[in-house]
C-alpha positions as CSV (number, residue, x, y, z in Angstrom):
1,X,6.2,12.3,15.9
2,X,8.4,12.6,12.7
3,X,10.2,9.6,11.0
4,X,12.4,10.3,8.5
5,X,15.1,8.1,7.2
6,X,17.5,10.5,5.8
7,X,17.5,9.9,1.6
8,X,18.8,12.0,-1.2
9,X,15.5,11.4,-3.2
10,X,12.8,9.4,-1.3
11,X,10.1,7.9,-3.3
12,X,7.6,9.6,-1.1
13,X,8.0,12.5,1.3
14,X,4.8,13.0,3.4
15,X,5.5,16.5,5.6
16,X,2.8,18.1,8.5
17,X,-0.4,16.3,7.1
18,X,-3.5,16.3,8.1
19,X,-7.1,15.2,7.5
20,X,-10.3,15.9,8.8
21,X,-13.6,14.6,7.4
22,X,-17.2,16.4,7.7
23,X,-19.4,14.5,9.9
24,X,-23.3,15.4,11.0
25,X,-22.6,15.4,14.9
26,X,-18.4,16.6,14.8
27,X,-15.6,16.6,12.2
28,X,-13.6,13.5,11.9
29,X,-9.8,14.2,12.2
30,X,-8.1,11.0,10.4
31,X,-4.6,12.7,10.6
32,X,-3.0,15.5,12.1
33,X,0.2,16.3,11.0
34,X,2.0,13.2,9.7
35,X,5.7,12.8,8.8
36,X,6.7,10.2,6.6
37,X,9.6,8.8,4.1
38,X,9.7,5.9,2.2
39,X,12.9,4.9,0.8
40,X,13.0,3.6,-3.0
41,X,13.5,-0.9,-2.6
42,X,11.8,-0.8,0.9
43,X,8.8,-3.1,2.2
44,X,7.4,0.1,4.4
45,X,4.6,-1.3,6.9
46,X,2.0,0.9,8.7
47,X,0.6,-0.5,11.7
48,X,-2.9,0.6,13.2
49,X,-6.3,-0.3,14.3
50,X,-9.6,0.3,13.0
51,X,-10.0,4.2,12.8
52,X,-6.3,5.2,13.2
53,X,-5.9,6.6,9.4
54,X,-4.1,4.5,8.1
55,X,-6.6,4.1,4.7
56,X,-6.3,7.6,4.5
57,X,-2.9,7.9,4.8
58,X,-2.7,5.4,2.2
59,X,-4.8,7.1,-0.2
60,X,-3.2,10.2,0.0
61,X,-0.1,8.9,-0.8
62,X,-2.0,7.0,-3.6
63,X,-3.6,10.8,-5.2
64,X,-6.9,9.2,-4.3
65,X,-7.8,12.3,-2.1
66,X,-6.0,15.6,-0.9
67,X,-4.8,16.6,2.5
68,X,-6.3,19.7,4.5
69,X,-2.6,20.9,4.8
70,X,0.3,20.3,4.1
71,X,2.8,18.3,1.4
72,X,3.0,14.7,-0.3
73,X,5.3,14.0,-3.2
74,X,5.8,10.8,-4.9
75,X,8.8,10.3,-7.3
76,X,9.6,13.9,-6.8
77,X,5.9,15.2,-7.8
78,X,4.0,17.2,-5.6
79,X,0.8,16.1,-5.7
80,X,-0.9,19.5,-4.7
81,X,0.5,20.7,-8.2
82,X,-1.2,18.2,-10.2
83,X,-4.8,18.8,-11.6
84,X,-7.6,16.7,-10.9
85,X,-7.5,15.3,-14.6
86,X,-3.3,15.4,-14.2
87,X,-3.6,13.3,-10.6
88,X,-5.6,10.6,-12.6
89,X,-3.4,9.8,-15.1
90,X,-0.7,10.0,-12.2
91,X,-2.5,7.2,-10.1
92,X,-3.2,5.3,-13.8
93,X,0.8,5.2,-14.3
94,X,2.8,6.0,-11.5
95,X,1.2,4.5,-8.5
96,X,0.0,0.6,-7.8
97,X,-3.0,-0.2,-5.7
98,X,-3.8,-3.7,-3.8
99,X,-6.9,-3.5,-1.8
100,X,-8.5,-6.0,0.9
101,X,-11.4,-6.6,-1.0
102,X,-9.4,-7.4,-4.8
103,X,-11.3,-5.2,-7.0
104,X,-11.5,-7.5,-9.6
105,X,-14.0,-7.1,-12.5
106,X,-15.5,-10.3,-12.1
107,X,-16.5,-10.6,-16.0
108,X,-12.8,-10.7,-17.1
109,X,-10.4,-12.9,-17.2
110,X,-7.3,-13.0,-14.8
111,X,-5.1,-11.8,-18.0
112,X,-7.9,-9.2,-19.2
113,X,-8.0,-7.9,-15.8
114,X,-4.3,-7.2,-15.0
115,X,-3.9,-5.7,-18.8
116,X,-7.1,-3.7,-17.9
117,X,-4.7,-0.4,-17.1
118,X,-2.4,-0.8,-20.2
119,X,-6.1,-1.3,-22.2
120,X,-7.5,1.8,-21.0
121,X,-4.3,3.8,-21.8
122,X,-4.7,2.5,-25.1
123,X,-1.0,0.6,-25.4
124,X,-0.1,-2.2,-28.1
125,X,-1.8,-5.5,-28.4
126,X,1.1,-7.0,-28.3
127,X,2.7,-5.2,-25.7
128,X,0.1,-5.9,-23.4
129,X,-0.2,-9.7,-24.2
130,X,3.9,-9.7,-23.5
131,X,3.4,-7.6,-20.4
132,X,0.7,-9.7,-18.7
133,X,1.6,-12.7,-19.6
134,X,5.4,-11.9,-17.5
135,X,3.3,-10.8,-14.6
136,X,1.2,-13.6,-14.6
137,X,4.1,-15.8,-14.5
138,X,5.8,-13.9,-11.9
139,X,2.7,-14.3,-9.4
140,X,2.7,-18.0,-10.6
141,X,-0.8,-18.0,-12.1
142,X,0.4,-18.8,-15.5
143,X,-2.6,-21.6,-15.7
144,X,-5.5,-19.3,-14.4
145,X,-5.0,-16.6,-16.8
146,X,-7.9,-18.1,-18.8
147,X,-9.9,-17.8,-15.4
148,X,-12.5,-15.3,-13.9
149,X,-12.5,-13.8,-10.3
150,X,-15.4,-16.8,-9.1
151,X,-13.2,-19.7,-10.2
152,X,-10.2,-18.5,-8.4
153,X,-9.1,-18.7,-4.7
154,X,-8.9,-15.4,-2.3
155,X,-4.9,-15.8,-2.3
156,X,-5.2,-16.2,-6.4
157,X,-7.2,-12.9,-6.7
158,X,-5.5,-11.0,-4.6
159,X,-2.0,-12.1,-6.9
160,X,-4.0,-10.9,-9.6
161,X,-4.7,-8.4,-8.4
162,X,-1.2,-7.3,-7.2
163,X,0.2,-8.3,-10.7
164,X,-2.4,-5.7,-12.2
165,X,-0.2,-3.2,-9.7
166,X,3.0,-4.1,-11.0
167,X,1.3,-3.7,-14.7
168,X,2.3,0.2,-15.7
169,X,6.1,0.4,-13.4
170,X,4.8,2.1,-10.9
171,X,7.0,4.5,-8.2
172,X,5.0,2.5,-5.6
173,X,2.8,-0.6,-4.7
174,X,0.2,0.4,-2.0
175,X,-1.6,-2.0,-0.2
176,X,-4.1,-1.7,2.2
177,X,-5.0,-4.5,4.6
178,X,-4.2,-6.9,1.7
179,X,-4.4,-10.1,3.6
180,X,-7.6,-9.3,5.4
181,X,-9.5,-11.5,3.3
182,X,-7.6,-14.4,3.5
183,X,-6.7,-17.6,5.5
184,X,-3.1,-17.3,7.3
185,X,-1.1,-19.2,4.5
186,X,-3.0,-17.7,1.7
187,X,-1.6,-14.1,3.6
188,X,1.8,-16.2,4.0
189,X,2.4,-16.3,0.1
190,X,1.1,-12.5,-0.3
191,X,3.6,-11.5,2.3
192,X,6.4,-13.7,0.9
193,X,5.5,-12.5,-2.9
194,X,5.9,-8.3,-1.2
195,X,9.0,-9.5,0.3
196,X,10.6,-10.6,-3.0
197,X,9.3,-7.8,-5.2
198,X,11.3,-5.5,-3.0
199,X,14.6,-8.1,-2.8
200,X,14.4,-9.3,-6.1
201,X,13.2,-6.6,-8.2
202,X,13.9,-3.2,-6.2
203,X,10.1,-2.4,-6.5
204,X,9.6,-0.2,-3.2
205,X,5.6,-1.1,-1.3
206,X,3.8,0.1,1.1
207,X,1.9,-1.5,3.3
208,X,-1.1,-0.4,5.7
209,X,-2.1,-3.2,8.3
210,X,-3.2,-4.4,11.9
211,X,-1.3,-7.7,11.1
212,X,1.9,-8.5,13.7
213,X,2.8,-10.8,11.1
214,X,4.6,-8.4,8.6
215,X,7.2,-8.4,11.1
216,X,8.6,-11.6,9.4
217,X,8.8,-10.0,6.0
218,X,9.4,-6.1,6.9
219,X,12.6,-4.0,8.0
220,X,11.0,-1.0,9.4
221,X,7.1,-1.1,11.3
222,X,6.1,2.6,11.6
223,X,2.6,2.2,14.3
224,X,0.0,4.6,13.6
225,X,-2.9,5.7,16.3
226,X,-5.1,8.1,16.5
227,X,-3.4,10.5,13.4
228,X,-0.3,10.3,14.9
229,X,2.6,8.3,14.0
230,X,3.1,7.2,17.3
231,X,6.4,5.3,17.0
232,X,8.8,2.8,15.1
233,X,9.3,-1.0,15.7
234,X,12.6,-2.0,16.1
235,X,12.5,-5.1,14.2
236,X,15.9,-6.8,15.1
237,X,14.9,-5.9,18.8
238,X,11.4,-8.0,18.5
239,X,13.3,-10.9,16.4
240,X,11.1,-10.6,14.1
241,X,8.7,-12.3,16.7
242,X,5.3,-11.8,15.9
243,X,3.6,-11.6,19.2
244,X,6.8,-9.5,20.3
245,X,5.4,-6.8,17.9
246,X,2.0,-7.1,19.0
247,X,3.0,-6.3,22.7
248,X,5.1,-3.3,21.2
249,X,2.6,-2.5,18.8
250,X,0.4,-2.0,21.9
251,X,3.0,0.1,24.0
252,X,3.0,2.5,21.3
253,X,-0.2,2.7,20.3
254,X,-1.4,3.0,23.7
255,X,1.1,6.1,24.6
256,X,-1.0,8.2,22.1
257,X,-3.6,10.8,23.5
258,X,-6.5,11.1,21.0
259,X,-7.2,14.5,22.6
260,X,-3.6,15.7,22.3
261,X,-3.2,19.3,20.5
């Protein structure tokens, strides 16, 4: 199935990609043949179990590995025409990642580890001290910037973590599962925080997730299953009902034939 939503310029255009992994007993196919937009200012949420390639959506989109065929740009770059050193610096600068798991370096600081990207580029002192300390503030962890990963809750991390995404401007903030490590109002404020980067600020995310609650926060639920975008959530029809997207969620993920050509 293709969703497009019909912009001049798109922050990302995924067209006809696909994705198979080598495996010992058969290939893996993680996609086959995705269509995707994501408009720039839009909290974009991709539903799908366990297996459904939605990771691997995500980190193509991210320049974190290549599709079989065809095309992903991002800010009007095709990614196939970047180098491997080239698609490094692009992730470094251009694109924001928020993972399940933090990825925090668990030696530094909260304020030496969203600066970390600025660091490695090699930017001004003082720029960086300005730059972190705004993003800090703007995740409201002012008071833990002194703190390390171990003396912080999941929900702080993960803010952390997500203010070291904001860090270089990026064309996008992808985040994969991010609220699968914590409680349900810890995932609350991470929600709520996504929400307002996008209302307040313009920043345009992306979101990968099994969770029916992002229908509280997002406009558009695009359900993923087996490859295949299987079909959109019509938000305003649900009621931004949680469960209501669950039982939908199901309807279109079930209509999907893992066989299918």
């Amino acid at each position: 199935m293709n969703d497009q939503t019909g912009s001049d310029s798109p922050v990302v255009s995924v067209v006809g990609v696909h994705k198979t992994y080598a495996h010992p007993t058969r290939p893996v196919r993680a996609l086959a043949g995705v269509d995707l937009t994501i408009q720039r200012g839009e909290l974009a949420v991709v539903m799908g179990a366990s297996g459904s390639g939605k990771s691997t959506l995500l980190h193509l989109i991210g320049g974190l590995d290549r599709p079989d065929r065809g095309s992903v740009v991002v800010g009007g770059q095709d990614l196939a025409a970047l180098s491997n050193r080239a698609l490094t610096l692009f992730r470094r600068r251009r694109v924001g990642f928020v993972f399940q798991a933090f990825n925090l370096i668990g030696t530094l600081t909260a304020a030496e580890n969203v600066a970390l990207p600025m660091a490695i580029d090699r930017a001004d002192r003082a720029a960086i001290r300005s730059r972190t300390a705004e993003l800090l503030d703007l995740v409201g962890l002012t008071r833990r910037a002194d703190h390390r990963p171990d003396a912080m809750s999941g929900g702080e991390q993960q803010r952390v973590a997500i203010a070291r995404a904001l860090l270089m401007d990026p064309e996008i903030i992808l985040a994969d599962e991010p609220t699968g490590n914590l409680d349900s109002t810890a995932g609350e404020g991470i929600w709520a925080l996504f929400e307002r980067l996008v209302s307040e600020l313009g920043k345009t995310v992306c979101v990968v997730t099994h969770e029916p609650r992002a229908s509280a926060h997002a406009r558009r639920i695009l359900v993923l299953a087996d490859g295949r975008i299987a079909g959109r959530i019509d938000i305003d029809e649900c009621k931004h009902d949680a469960a209501l997207v669950a039982t939908r969620y199901q309807e279109l993920a079930g209509a999907v034939r893992p066989d299918a050509p």
